[in-house]
N, C-alpha and C positions, 0 to 999 in steps of 0.2 A: 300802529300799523304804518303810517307815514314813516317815523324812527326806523321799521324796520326795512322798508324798502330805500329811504337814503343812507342805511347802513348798507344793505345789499350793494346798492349800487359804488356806496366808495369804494367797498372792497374789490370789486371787478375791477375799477379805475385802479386803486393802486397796483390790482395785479398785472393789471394792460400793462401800464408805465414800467413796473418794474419788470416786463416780459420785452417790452422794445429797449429797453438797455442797454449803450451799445458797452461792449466789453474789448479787451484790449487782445488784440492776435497780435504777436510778432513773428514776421514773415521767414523765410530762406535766407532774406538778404540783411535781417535784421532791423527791418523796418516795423515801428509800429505803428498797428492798423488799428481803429476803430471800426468796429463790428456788432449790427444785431447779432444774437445768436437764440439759436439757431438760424442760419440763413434762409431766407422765407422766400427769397428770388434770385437767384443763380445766372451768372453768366459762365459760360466754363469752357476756356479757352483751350484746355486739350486734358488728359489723363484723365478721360471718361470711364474706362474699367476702373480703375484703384477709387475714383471716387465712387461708382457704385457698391465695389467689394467695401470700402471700409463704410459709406453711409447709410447701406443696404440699397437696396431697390428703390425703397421708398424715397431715397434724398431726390431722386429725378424727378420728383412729382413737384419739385419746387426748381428746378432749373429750367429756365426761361428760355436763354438765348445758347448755342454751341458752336465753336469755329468745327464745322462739318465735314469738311476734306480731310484733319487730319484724324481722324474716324473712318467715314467712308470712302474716300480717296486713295489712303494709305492704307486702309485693313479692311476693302470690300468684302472681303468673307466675314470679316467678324461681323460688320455693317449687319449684313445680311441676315446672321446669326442672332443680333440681338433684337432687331426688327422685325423679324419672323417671330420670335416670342414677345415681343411688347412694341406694336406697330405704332403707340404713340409716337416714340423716336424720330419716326420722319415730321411728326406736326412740331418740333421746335425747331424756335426759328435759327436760321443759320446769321452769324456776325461775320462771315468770311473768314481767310487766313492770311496770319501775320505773313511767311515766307513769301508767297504769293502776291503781295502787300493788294489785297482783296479786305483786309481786316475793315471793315465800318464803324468809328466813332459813333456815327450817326443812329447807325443801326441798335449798335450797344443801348443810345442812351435811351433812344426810343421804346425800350425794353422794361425800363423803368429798375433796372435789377438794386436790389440792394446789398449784390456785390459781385466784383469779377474778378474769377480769378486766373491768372495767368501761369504759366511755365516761366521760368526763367530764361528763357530765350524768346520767350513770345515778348515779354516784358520790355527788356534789351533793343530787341526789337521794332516796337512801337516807337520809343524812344519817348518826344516829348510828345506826342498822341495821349499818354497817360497821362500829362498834367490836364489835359482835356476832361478827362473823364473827374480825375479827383478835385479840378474847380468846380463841377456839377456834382460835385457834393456824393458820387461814387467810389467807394472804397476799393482800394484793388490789396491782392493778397497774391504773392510772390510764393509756388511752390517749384519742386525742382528732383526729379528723378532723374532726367537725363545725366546731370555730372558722376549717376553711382557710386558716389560714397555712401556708406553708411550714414554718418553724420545725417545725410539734405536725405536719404530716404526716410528715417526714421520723424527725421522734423517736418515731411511733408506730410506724412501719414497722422503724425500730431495733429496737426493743422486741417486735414480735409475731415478727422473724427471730431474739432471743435465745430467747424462750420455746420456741420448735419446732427450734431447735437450727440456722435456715438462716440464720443471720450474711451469707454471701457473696451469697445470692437475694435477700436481704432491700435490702442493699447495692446491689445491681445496678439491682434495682427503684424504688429512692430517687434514684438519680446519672440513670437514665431520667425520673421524675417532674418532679426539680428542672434537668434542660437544657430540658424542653417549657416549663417556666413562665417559669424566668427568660431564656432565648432570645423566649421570646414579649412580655416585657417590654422587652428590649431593642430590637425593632425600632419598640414601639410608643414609649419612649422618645427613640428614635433622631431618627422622626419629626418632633417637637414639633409634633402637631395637636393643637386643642384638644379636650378630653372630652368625646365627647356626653353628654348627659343620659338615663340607660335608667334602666328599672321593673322589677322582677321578682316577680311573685305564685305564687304558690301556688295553679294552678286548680283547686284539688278541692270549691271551694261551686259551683263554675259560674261564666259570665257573669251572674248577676241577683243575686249575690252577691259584693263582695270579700271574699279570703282574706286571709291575713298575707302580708306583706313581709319582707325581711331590713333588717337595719340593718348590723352589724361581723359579722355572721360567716353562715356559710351562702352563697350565691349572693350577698348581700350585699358580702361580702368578697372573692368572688368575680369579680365588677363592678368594685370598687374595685382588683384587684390585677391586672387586663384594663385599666387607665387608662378606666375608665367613671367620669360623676359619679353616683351613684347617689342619686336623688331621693329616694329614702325615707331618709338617712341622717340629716338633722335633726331628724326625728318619730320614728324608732323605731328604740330603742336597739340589741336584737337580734333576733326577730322578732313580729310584732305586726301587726292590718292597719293601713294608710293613710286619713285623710278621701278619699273618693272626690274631694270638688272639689278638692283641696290636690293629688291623681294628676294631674288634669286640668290645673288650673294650673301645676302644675311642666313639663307642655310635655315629656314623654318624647321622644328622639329614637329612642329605639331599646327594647322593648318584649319582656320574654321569660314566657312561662306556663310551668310548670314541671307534669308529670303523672303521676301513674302508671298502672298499671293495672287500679287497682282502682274507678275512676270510670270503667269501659264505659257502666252499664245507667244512667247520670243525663244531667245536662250537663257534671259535669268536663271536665277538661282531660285527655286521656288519651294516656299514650309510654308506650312502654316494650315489655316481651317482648311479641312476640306482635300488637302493635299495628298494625292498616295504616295506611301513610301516610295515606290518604283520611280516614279518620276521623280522625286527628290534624287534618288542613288545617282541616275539617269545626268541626269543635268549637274552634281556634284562631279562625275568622272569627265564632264568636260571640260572641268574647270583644271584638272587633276591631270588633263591633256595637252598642256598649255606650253611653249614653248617655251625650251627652258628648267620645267621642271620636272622631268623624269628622273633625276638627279637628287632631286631636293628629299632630304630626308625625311620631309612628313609623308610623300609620294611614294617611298621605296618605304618606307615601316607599313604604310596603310594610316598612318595617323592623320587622319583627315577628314572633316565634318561640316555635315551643315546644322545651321540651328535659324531661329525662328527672330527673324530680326524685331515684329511685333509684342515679344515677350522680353523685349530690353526697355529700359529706362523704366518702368513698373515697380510696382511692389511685387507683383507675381514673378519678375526676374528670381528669386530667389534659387529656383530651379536650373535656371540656364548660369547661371555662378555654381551650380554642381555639378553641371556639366562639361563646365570648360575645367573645373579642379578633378576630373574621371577622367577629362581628355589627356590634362597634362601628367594628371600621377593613376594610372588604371588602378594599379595594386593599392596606394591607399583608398580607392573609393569603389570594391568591388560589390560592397555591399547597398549601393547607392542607387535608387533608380529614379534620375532626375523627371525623367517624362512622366511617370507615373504621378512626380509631386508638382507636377506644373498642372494638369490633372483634377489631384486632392485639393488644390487651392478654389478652383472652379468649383466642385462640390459645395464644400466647406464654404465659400464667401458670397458666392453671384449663381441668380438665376439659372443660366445658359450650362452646356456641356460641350465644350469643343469636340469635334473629331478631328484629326489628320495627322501633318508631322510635324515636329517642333524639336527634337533633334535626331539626329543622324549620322549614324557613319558610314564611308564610303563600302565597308566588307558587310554591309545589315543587307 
């Protein structure tokens, strides 16, 4: 009986030991981490959808600490959205934000997390902040949807299905991402039309105001991996705004505002939860009324859109890359209804059901 109860008991010990095991992540940037896995305390410094879609619901039961602004700050409707369905959300604790440089070391380690993980620019960011955290014996993990390539989506999606332990979701989710892009590259390759020439700003100053532009990454990259020429690529490197005349002159053929919805009570450009389409059209033809560009070939064709600035640097982007490939070639993508599949992802992955607008064109 003894025998069997110090059997009993080794066997749970070796399984502890071999259950906190830390195992080997190599990050976005190539770094490798040591990692319990599944992660059992979370610090999660931004892409809170993508990690609930690929870890389910359930991975938030173990995330600790969240830099909060760039959730609620930046997407109060979705904020709103997902806290209405699971009001825990507001009881974690907030670590502040890197941009803001509000980010707390302190706060982090006080957390006790056993692991954080960052964006790539939150990363960057911090700078030597991080060797803070990894002398305190906290691992950090380096994911990256903003630059939209392929590549860092597909390996961030890897990466956030190891930590929550859903390898196979995660997987599933990636081989879905990457047939929508590169099918959609194929047929516009297939083609061999030439590249329209498109713009894409950022409308959160308004019409009486240019925002920034992408150059290599963001919507930027985005443009570019839709077979668009992307007019702001020779003037700004990654994002940054454009000489309005040099907008002008560049001759857009095809024209996207980008909004969220936290530019209701101004002129922004506003999509996103909760948005009606009218006020999207609305506030898109002001933009569309701008000096200068009555002219501009996106403006006299009607080729002119908004889309949902909140649904880029994601996995759920996969949509809004069909939408900018329907903008630039209509005829190859007649059969395509991107809004529908930004939508279907929602279903399919996460809790929640968006309403409102997430893209648009100006003749809807």
């Amino acid at each position: 009986m003894q025998f069997g109860k110090w059997l009993a008991a080794s066997t749970i010990s070796v399984m502890c030991t071999v259950t906190a095991q830390a195992e080997v992540i190599q990050d976005v940037l190539d770094r490798k981490v040591d990692v319990d896995l599944p992660a059992e305390r979370v610090v999660l410094g931004f892409y809170a959808e993508d990690y609930m879609a690929i870890g389910t619901e359930a991975a938030f039961d173990k995330v600790v600490g969240i830099s909060r602004d760039t959730w609620e700050a930046w997407r109060p409707a979705s904020w709103k959205l997902y806290t209405d369905y699971r009001p825990s959300l507001k009881d974690i604790p907030d670590v502040g934000e890197v941009e803001s440089q509000t980010f707390s070391i302190e706060k982090v380690l006080s957390l006790k997390p056993s692991v954080v993980v960052l964006a790539d620019w939150q990363y960057k960011g911090l700078g030597m902040d991080v060797d803070r955290l990894e002398d305190a014996g906290v691992p950090v993990i380096v994911v990256d949807y903003n630059a939209q390539t392929l590549e860092r989506h597909l390996k961030s999606t890897e990466i956030l299905g190891e930590l929550t332990g859903q390898e196979d979701r995660a997987k599933q989710i990636s081989e879905e991402y990457e047939n929508t892009i590169v099918s959609a590259q194929k047929r516009i390759a297939d083609a061999h039309l030439p590249k329209p020439r498109a713009y894409v700003e950022f409308g959160k100053k308004g019409p009486d105001q240019y925002s920034f532009t992408y150059g290599k990454n963001m919507w930027g990259a985005m443009l570019t991996a839709m077979g668009g020429d992307n007019i702001a690529a020779p003037f700004v490197e990654w994002w940054g705004p454009m000489n309005p005349e040099q907008v002008i002159a560049s001759k857009p053929e095809v024209v996207f505002i980008s909004g969220t919805e936290s530019g209701v009570k101004g002129k922004a450009m506003v999509m996103g939860q909760g948005i009606d389409q009218k006020i999207s059209v609305e506030r898109l033809k002001g933009f569309a009324n701008r000096a200068g560009w009555s002219e501009m070939p996106a403006v006299k064709n009607e080729n002119f859109h908004g889309i949902y600035q909140g649904a880029s640097r994601s996995i759920l982007d996969a949509s809004m890359a069909q939408y900018i490939a329907k903008s630039l070639y209509p005829k190859l993508f007649e059969d395509v209804n991107p809004q529908q599949g930004y939508l279907d992802f929602y279903k399919k992955y996460l809790p929640v059901a968006p309403t409102g607008t997430f893209a648009i064109s100006i003749t809807e």
